[in-house]
N, C-alpha and C positions, 0 to 999 in steps of 0.2 A: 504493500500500500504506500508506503515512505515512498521505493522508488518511482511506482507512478505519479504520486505529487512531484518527485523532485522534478522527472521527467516533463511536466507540466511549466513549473514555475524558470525551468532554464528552455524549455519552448515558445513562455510568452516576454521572457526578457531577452531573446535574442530575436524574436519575429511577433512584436507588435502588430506589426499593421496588419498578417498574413493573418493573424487570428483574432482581429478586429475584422477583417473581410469574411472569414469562416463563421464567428459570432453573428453576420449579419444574414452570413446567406443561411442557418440553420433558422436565423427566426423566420426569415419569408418561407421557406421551405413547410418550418411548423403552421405557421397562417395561412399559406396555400392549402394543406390537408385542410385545415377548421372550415375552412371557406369551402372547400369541396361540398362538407356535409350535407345531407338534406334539412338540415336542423337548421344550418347556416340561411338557405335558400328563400326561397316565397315559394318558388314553384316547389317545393318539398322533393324535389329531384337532388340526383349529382350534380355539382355545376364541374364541367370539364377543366381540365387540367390549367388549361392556356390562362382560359381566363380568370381563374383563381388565384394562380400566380402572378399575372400582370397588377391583378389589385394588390395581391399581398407584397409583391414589390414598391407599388405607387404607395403604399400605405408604410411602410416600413423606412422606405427614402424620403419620407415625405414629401412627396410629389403633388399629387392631385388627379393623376390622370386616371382615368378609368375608360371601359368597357361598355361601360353603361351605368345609369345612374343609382347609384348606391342605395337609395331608399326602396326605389321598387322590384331592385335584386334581390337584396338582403333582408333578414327580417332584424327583432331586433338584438340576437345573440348574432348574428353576422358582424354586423354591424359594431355591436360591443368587442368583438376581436380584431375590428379594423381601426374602435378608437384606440384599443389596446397598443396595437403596431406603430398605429403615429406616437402615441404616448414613449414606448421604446427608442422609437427611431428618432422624435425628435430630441429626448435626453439623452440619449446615449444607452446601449443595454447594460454597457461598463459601468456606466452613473447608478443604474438601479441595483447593480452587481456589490458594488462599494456600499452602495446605502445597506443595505442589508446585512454587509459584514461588519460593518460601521455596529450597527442596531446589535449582533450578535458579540461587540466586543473581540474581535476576530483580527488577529493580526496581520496588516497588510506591505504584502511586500515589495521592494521595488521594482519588480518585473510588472505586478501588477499596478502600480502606479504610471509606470511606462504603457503597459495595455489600453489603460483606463485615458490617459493624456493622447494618445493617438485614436483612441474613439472620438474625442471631443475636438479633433484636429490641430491639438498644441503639439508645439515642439518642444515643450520643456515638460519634464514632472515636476517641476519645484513648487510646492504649496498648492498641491492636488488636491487636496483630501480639504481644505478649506474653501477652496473654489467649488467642488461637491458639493458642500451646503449650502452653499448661497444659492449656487444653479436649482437645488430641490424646494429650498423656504422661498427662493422669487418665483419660481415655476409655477407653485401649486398655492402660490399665494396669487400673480396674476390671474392665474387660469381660473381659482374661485371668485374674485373680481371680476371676472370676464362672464362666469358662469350667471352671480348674482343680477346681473346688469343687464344681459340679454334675458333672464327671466323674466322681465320684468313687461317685456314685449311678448317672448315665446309662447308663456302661462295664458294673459288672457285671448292669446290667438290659437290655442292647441290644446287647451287643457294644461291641469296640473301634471298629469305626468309623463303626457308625450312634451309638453312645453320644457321642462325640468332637463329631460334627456335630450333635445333640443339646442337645448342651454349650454348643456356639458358638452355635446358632440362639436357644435361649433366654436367656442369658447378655446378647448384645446386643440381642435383646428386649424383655430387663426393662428394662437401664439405657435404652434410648434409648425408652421408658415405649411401644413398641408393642404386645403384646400378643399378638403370635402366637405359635402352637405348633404342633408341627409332632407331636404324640404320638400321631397317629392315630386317638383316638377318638372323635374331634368333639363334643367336651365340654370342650373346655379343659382346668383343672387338675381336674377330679372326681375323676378316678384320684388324684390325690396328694393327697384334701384331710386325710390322714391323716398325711402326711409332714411333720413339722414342719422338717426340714433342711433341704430342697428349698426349703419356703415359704420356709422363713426367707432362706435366699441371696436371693431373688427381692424378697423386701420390702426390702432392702437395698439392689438393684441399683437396685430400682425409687425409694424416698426417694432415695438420692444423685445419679439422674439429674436429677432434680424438683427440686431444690433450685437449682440453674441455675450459669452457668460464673461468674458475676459471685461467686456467693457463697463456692464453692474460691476465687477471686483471694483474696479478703477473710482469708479462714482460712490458706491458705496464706504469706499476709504477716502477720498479726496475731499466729496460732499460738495466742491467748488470747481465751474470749467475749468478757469485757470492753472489751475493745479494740477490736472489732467496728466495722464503720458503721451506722447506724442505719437502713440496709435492709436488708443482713445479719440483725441482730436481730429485726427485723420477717418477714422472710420464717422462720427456724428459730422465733419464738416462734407465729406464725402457723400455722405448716406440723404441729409439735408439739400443739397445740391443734387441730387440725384430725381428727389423728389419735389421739388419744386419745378425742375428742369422736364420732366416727364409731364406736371399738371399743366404749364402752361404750353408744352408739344401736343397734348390732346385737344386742348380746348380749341388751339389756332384750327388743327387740322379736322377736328372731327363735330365743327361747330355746327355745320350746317350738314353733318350726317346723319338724316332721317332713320335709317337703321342701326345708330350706335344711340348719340345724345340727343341728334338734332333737334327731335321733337320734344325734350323735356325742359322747364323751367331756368333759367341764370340759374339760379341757387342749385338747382341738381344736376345744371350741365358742368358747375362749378366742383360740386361733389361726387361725381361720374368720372370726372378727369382726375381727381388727386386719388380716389378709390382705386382708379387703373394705375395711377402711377406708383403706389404701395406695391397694391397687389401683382403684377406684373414682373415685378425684381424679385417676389420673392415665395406668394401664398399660390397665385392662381385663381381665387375666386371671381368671379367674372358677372357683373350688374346688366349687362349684354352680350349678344353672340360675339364672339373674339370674329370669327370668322367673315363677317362684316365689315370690320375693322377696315381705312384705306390703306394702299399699298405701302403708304410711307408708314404708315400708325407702325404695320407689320413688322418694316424693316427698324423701326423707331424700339419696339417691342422688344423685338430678339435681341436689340442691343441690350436691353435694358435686364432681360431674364438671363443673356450672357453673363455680366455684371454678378448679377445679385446681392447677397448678403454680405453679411461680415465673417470673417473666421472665428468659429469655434461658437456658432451659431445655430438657430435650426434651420435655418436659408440656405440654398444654394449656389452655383456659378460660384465666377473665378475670385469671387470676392473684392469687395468697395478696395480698399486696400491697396490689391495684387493691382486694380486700374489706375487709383491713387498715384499708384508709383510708376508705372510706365509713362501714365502722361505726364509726370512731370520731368521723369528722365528724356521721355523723348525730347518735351522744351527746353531743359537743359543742356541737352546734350545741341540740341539745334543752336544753340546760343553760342557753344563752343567750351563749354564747362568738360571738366574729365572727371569731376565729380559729383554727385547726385547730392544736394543737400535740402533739407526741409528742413522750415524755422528751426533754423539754428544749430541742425541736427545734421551728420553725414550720415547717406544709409549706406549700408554694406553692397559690395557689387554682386555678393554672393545670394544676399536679397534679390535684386533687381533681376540677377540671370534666371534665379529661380521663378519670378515675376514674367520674365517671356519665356521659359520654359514651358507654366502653365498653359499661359495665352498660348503658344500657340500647337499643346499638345490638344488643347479641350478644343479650338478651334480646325482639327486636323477629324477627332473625333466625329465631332457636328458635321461638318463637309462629306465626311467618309458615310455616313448613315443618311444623310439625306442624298446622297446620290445615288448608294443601293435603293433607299426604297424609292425615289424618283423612279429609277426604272422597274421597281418590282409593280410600281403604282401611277403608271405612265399619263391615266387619268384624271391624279390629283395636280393642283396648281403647286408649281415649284415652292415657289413663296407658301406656301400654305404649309409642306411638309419642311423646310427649313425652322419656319418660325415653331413646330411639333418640336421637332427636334433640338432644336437650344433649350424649347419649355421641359426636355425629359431629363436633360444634362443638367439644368438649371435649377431641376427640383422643383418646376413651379407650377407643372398643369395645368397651365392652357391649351386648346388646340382648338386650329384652324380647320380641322379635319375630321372628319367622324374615325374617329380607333376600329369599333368594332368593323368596321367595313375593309379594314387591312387583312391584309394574308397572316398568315401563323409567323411565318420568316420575321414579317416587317414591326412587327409586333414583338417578337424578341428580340429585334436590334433596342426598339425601346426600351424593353425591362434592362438589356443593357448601359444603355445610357441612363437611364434612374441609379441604377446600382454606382454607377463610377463617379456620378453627380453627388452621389450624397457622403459615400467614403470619401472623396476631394481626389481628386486626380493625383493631386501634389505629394498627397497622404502616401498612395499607394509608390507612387515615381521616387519616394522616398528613401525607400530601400535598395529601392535599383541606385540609385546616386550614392547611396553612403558603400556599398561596396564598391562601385567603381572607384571614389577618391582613396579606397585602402590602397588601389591597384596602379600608383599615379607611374606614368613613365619613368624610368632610371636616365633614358637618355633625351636631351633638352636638341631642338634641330635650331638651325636658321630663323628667324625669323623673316616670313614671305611677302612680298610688295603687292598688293594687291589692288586693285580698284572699286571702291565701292560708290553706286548710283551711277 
């Protein structure tokens, strides 16, 4: 028994990330069976293989994307194992893992604070176990916040106890930035795009969750901006400019679009724009057809669910951050600097490389998957299966395109792109870089003249 723990505990201190990826795919795997069930069902059938997975992945990564709409698939123990999966997937399964051992008095070891710091996409373990707590007493102190607040509309429009469950299904939806809903009309938020209370709870859950756990640590010890760290401030001025820049791109373009805003009130063409431009970087829930959207909204979109959240968040994409820093390297470097600096600050180059490593790994990804199913799917609009496919990498669940109406293939390229979206690209790219630099050349060449542009 010894040896098998030890065997364990020198498995996950030398390969983190490989069993943060195994940890992830045994719980969709376990959610794919639940969801199979007839129990799970409405139609009290099997639900086939594909599609059980694709949820139990969309729900795990927290994504959004689905098959079809979650309320009149599932019943309400489906469902209850789908909030389950976001609940996982947006804390971390290592986070509930710790809590637990935590509560049992259980001594934790450095491999598994290593485990646990690469589920949450850090690169340090230093003061894990009090970052832990903060993540579970803000998590489940928003989320009852979130829960009480939307009761408050749910209750007298559904009753006390579908309203309740309601409450809680979206509530930890928003924060843990997945996207589903459970309202029955398989339209996502349409019904309510007139609801500015509702919205607004939701765009709140959904920023605070996006913003990531490193950046509560910082606030909650700081209490003052200025005092902030200079990733903090980067990610809030970032995140800020992200969304403001997104409200006023929808409103310009989608002002007079009779199938998005066009026809709704200033005040809710006003709150339709900043709703999309939340939800778009990071949740996915959708107050209109996305697929209506104009061409630019689309190409405006995918930028923007490329992007996403922050690191060590429940958002996806390449993170506010990882963009942060190229754009200002690129300005930088256009200026004729050799060094990358922000207020005040130099960043490391080993940052920055890793910054277009991302970029333009997750952007090889995206390209590669929307050109297979472009041609698997010859009748969808290009633009429509690009903008899908940043939405599956991105974590964010929108789509321009109906899913269920994809082939089996194109449909597992998705559940791929959820999966590598939500472990972080970087995450996994991680391991592969630290053994190459053990591996560095003995022997140093010429250095070569090259021409660049």
């Amino acid at each position: 028994m010894k040896e098998k723990e030890s065997f364990f505990h020198n498995f996950i201190s030398h390969n983190p990330i490989i069993a943060v990826v195994l940890g992830f795919a045994l719980i969709i795997l376990t959610g794919s069976f639940l969801l199979m069930l007839p129990l799970s069902n409405r139609s009290g059938e099997w639900l086939d293989p594909l599609s059980a997975l694709f949820t139990a992945t969309s729900a795990t990564c927290v994504t959004g994307l689905t098959v079809g709409d979650p309320y009149t698939m599932f019943t309400s123990f489906g469902q209850a194992i789908i909030l389950l999966m976001i609940q996982i997937g947006g804390l971390g399964f290592m986070s509930l893992a710790m809590i637990l051992m935590i509560a049992l008095r259980k001594a934790i070891s450095f491999g598994e604070r290593m485990l646990l710091s690469s589920s949450l996409g850090l690169s340090s373990a230093g003061g894990i176990l009090a970052l832990v707590r903060l993540i579970v007493i803000c998590t489940f102190s928003f989320e009852g916040i979130g829960t009480l607040l939307l009761s408050f509309y749910f209750i007298p429009e559904y009753g006390v106890l579908s309203g309740i469950w309601k409450s809680i299904f979206h509530s930890i939806s928003a924060f843990c930035n997945a996207g589903f809903d459970i309202l029955g009309n398989g339209d996502s938020l349409t019904a309510l795009q007139s609801n500015g209370y509702v919205l607004s709870i939701l765009m709140v859950l959904t920023v605070i969750g996006g913003l990531g756990f490193v950046v509560w640590q910082d606030l909650y010890r700081q209490k003052r901006l200025r005092t902030l760290s200079l990733y903090s401030k980067m990610v809030l001025i970032t995140s800020a400019f992200l969304l403001l820049f997104g409200t006023v791109f929808y409103l310009a373009v989608e002002w007079n679009n009779p199938q998005t805003i066009g026809n709704l009130s200033v005040g809710d063409k006003i709150l339709n724009a900043a709703f999309s431009s939340v939800t778009m970087r990071t949740v996915g829930f959708a107050a209109f057809d996305m697929a209506h959207f104009t061409e630019a909204s689309k190409v405006i979109s995918s930028l923007l669910m490329f992007i996403g959240g922050s690191s060590g968040s429940t958002a996806g994409g390449i993170k506010t951050v990882t963009f942060a820093i190229l754009m200002v390297a690129t300005i930088q470097i256009a200026c004729g600097r050799n060094k990358i600096q922000i207020r005040g600050r130099s960043i490391d180059q080993n940052d920055v490389h890793r910054a277009m490593s991302l970029f333009f790994i997750a952007g090889a990804l995206v390209l590669s998957c929307t050109i297979a199913i472009s041609l698997l799917c010859p009748e969808a609009p290009l633009l429509n299966i690009l903008f899908t496919c940043v939405s599956a990498l991105g974590t964010v669940g929108c789509s321009a395109y109906n899913i269920a109406a994809m082939s089996g293939i194109c449909q597992i390229l998705l559940i791929l792109l959820m999966f590598l979206g939500r472990l972080g690209i970087l995450s996994i790219t991680l391991g592969i870089m630290v053994r190459l630099s053990r591996n560095k050349d003995k022997v140093s060449y010429p250095k070569a003249n090259i021409l660049i542009g």
